[in-house]
C-alpha positions in Angstrom: -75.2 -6.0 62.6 -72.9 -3.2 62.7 -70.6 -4.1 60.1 -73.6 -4.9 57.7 -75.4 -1.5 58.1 -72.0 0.2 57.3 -71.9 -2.0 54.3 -75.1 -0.8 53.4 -74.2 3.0 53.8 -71.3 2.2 51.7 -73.5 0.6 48.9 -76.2 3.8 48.5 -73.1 6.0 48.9 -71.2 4.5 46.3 -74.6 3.9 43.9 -75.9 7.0 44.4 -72.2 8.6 44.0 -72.1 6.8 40.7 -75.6 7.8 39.0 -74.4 11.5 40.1 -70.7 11.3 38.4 -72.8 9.9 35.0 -75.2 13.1 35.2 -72.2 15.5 35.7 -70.4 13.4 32.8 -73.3 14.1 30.2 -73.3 17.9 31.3 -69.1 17.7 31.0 -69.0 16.2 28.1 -71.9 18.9 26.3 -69.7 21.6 28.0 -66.2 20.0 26.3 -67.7 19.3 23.3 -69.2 23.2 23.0 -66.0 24.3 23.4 -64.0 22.0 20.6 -66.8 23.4 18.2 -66.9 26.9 19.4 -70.1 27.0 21.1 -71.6 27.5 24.4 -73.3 24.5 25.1 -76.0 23.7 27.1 -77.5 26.7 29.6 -81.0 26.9 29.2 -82.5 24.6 31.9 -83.2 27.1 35.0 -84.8 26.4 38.3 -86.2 29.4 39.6 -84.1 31.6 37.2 -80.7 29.7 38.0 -79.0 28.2 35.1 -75.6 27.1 37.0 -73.8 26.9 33.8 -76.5 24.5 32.7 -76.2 22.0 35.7 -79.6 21.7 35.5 -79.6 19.9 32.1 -79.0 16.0 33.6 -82.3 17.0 35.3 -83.8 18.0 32.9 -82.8 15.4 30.6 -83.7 12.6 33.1 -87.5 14.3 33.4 -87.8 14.4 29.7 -87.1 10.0 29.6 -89.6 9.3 32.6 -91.8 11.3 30.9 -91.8 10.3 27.3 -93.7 6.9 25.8 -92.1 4.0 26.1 -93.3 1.9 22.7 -92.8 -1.3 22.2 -92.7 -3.0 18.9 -95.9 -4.6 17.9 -93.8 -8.6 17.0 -91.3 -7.9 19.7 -91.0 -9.9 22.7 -91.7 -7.5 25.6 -90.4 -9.3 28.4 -86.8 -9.5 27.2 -87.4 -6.5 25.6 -87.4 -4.6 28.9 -84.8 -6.6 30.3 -82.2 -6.1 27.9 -81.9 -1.8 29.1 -82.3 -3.4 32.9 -79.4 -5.9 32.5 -77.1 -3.3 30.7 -77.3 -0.9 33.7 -77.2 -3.8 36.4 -74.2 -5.4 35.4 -72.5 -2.1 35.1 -73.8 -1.1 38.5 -73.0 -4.0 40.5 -69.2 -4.0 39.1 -68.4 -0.9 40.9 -68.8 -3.0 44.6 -65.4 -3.9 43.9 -63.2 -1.2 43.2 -61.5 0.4 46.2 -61.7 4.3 46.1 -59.9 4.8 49.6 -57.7 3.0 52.4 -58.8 1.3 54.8 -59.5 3.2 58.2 -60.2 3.0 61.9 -63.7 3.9 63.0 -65.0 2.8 66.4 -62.1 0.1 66.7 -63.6 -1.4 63.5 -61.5 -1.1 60.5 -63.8 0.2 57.6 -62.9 -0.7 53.9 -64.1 2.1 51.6 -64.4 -0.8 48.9 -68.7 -2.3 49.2 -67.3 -5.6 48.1 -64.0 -7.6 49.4 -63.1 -10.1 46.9 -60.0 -12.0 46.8 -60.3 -12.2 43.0 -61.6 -8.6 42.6 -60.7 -8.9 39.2 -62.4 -12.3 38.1 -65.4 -10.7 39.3 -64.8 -7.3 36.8 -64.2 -9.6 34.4 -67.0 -11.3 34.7 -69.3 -8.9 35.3 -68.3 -7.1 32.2 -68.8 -10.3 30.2 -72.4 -10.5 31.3 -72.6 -6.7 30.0 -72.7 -8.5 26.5 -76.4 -10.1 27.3 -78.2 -6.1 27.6 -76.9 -5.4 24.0 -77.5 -8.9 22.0 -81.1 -9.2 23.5 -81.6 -5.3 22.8 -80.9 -6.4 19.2 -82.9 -9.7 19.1 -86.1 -8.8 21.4 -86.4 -6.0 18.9 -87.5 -7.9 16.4 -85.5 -5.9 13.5 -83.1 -6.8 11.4 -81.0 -3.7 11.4 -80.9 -3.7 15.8 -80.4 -7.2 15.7 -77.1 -6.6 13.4 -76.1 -3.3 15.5 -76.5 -6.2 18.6 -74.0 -8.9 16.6 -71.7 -6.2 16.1 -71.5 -4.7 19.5 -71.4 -8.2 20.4 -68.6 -9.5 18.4 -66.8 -6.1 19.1 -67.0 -6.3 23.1 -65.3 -10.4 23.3 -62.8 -9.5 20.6 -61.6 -7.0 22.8 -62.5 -8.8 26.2 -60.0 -11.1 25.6 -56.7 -8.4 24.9 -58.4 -6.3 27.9 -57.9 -9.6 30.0 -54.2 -10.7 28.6 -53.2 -6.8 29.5 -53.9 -7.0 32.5 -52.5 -10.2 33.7 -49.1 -8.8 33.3 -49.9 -5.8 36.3 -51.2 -9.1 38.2 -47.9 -10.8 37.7 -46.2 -7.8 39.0 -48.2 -6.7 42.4 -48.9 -10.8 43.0 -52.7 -10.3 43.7 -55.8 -10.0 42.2 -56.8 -8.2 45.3 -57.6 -4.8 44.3 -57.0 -3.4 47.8 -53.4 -5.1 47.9 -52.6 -4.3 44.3 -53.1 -0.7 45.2 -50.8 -0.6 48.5 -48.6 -2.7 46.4 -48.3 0.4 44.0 -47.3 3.2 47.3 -43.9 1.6 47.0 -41.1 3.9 45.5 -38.6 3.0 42.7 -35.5 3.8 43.3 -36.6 6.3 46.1 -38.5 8.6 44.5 -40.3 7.3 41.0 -44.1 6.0 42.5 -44.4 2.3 41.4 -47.5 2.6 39.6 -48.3 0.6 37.1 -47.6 2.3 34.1 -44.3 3.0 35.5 -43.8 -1.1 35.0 -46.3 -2.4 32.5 -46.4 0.8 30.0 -47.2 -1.7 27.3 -50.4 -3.1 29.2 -51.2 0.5 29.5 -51.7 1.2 26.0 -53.4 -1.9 25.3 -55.4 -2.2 28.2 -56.8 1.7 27.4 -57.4 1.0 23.9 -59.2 -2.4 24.2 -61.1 -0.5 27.1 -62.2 2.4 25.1 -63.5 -0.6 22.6 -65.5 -1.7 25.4 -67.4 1.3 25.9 -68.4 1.6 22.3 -67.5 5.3 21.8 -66.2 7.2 18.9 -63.7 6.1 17.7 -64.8 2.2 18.5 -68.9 3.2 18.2 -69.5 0.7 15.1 -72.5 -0.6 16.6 -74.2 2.0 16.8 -72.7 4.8 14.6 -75.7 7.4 14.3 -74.7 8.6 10.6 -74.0 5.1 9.1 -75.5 2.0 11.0 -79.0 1.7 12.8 -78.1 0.6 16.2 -79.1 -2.0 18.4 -81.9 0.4 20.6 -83.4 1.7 17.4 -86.4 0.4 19.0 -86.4 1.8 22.2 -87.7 5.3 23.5 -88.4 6.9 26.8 -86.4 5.8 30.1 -85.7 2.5 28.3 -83.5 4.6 25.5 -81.9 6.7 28.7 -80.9 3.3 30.2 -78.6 2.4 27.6 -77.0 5.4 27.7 -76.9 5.6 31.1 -75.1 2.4 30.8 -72.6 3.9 28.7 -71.4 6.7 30.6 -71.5 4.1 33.7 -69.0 2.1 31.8 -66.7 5.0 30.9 -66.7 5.6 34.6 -65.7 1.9 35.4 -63.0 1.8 32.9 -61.6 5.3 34.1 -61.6 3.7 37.8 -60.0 0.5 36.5 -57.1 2.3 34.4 -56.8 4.9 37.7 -56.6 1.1 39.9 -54.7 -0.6 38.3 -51.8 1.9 36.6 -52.5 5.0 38.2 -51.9 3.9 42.1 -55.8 3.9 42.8 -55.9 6.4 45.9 -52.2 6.6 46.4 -51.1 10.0 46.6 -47.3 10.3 45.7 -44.7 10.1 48.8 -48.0 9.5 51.3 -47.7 6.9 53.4 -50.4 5.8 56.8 -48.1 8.4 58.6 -48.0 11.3 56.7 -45.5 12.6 53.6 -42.7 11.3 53.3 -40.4 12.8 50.6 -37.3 11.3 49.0 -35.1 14.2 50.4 -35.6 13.5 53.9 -38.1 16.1 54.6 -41.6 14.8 56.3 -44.7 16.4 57.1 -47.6 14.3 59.5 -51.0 13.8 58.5 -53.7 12.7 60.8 -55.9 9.5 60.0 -58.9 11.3 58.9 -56.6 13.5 56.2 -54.7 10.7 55.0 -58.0 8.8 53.9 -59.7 11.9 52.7 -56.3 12.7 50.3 -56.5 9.5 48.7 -60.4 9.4 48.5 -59.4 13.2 46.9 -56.8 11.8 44.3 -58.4 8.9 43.2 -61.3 11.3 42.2 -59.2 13.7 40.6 -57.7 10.7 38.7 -61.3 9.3 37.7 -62.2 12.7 36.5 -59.5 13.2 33.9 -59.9 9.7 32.3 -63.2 10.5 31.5 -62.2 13.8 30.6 -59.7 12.1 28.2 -62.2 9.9 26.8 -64.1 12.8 26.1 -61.4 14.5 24.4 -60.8 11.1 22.2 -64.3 11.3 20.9 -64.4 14.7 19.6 -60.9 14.2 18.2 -60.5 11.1 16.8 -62.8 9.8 13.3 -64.6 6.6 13.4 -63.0 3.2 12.3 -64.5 0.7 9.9 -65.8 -2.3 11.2 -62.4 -4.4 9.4 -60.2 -2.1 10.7 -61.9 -2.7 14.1 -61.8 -6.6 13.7 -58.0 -6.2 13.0 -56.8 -4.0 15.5 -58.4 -6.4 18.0 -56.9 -9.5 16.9 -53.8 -8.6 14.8 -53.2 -5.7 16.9 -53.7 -5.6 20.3 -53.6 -9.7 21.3 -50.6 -10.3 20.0 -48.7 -7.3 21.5 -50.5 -8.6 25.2 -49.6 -11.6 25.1 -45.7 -10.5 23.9 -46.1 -8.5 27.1 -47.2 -11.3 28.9 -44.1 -13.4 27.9 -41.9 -10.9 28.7 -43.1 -9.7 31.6 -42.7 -13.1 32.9 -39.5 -13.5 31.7 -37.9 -10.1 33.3 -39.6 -11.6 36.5 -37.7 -15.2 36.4 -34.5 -13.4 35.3 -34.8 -11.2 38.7 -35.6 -13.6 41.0 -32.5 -15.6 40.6 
């Protein structure tokens, strides 16, 4: 009884936690933008005269979709057209229950996993999840009723398992590697040191998977410069016919899977909560120096640093889509395919081929 009701405090802290890094992320990534163009951004939502630097905004902007009319289309099919917003944001939601932001501690003589979900196959079940994501934006399209959301839908569709599949292939070679699909174990595998003092994260050994698995990532998202399906300036997108909280879902959705794919990349090549030279015991640095570090300060580091690591992904991203110019929809199509799979699975190959080499 007592290990559920800590699972349960995990859960609201961890949902909770989520919705409130997407809120900050829409007000971080006004702020960033205002200053690329020179502006000041927003800072006119106040409560009781406080701006906060426009902190209040998120607020604000969640108000304003509660508040505004949600119309349906008079030949749409309401039922999955209400569904389609709900699925986007569930299967985002749920995929966070596996991705470990801390070690494993000692409370009570119970050891407490700051992970909601412990899955053998932790990443199967991102996979998976993010497959399903593909359901929210093709019935978005067809429950519409219009032709123009219904090919913003086909494209975003086509777009997300083009790139689903290089996304997957990059990865497997940082599975290879750590041995596990265990996100827990393939983030102590990455607290080892090569040759004494380089961290063995994984872009230290799979820089190649990095690059693809970022890029076919950022494709996932469907931001600027991968946003085909629903580039405001060109292309009618697939929630042209959705307003109020409905609307705010799908972008909700979109900020939550920036998030996810800035906690993946920080998981899976960045050493997750590692900090470098930290160990259970305290620092331990390659020159023979150590300083001790209670339990309590040893989790609250890592839960620190994978934070801070979370935070400038999305920063990044941020930065990518204010820089970078849109591509069209053949160049998309090719980078996936001609691009990106090819070079994963050359990774693959060798990857596996360094490995056999080593191990006799």
């Amino acid at each position: 009884m007592i290990d559920l009701a800590v699972k349960v405090v995990l859960a609201l802290f961890v949902f909770f936690g989520v919705l409130n890094l997407a809120a900050l992320h829409t007000w971080l990534e006004r702020k960033q933008s205002a200053v690329i163009q020179d502006r000041v951004g927003a800072n006119r939502a106040s409560i009781l005269g406080w701006r906060l630097m426009g902190l209040f905004h998120p607020l604000a902007d969640s108000i304003k979709m509660f508040t505004k009319e949600d119309i349906v289309p008079a030949g749409a099919d309401r039922i999955l057209h209400t569904l389609a917003p709900v699925f986007s944001v569930f299967f985002a939601l749920v995929t966070f229950a596996a991705i470990p932001f801390g070690d494993r501690f000692l409370l009570g003589g119970r050891v407490i996993e700051l992970q909601v979900a412990k899955i053998n196959v932790a990443l199967l079940y991102i996979f998976a999840m993010l497959s399903l994501e593909v359901y929210g934006v093709i019935l978005a399209g067809f429950a519409s009723r219009n032709n123009y959301a219904l090919l913003g839908g086909l494209r975003a569709t086509a777009q997300m398992i083009s790139y689903e599949i290089a996304l997957g292939i990059a990865v497997v070679g940082v599975i290879m590697i750590y041995g596990t699909m265990d996100l827990q174990e393939l983030v102590r595998g990455q607290g080892q040191n090569l040759a004494g003092w380089i961290p063995l994260w994984g872009i230290v050994v799979q820089p190649v998977a990095f690059v693809v698995f970022l890029t076919a990532a950022l494709a996932e998202t469907k931001r600027i410069p991968f946003d085909l399906p629903e580039g405001e300036s060109e292309i009618i997108g697939y929630f042209v016919e959705y307003s109020g909280m409905k609307f705010g879902m799908f972008f909700l959705a979109d900020f939550l899977e920036t998030i996810l794919v800035a906690c993946l990349a920080t998981t899976l090549f960045f050493g997750g909560w590692q900090v470098p030279y930290l160990t259970s015991s305290g620092f331990q640095f390659p020159w023979g120096a150590t300083l001790p570090v209670s339990q309590p300060a040893y989790v609250l580091l890592g839960v620190v640093s994978f934070s801070i690591k979370v935070v400038i992904f999305c920063v990044l991203f941020m930065q990518l889509r204010w820089t970078l110019p849109r591509f069209r929809y053949d160049q998309l199509m090719r980078l996936g395919w001609l691009g990106l799979f090819p070079i994963a699975v050359v990774n693959v190959l060798v990857t596996a081929s360094a490995l056999a080499f080593l191990k006799r």
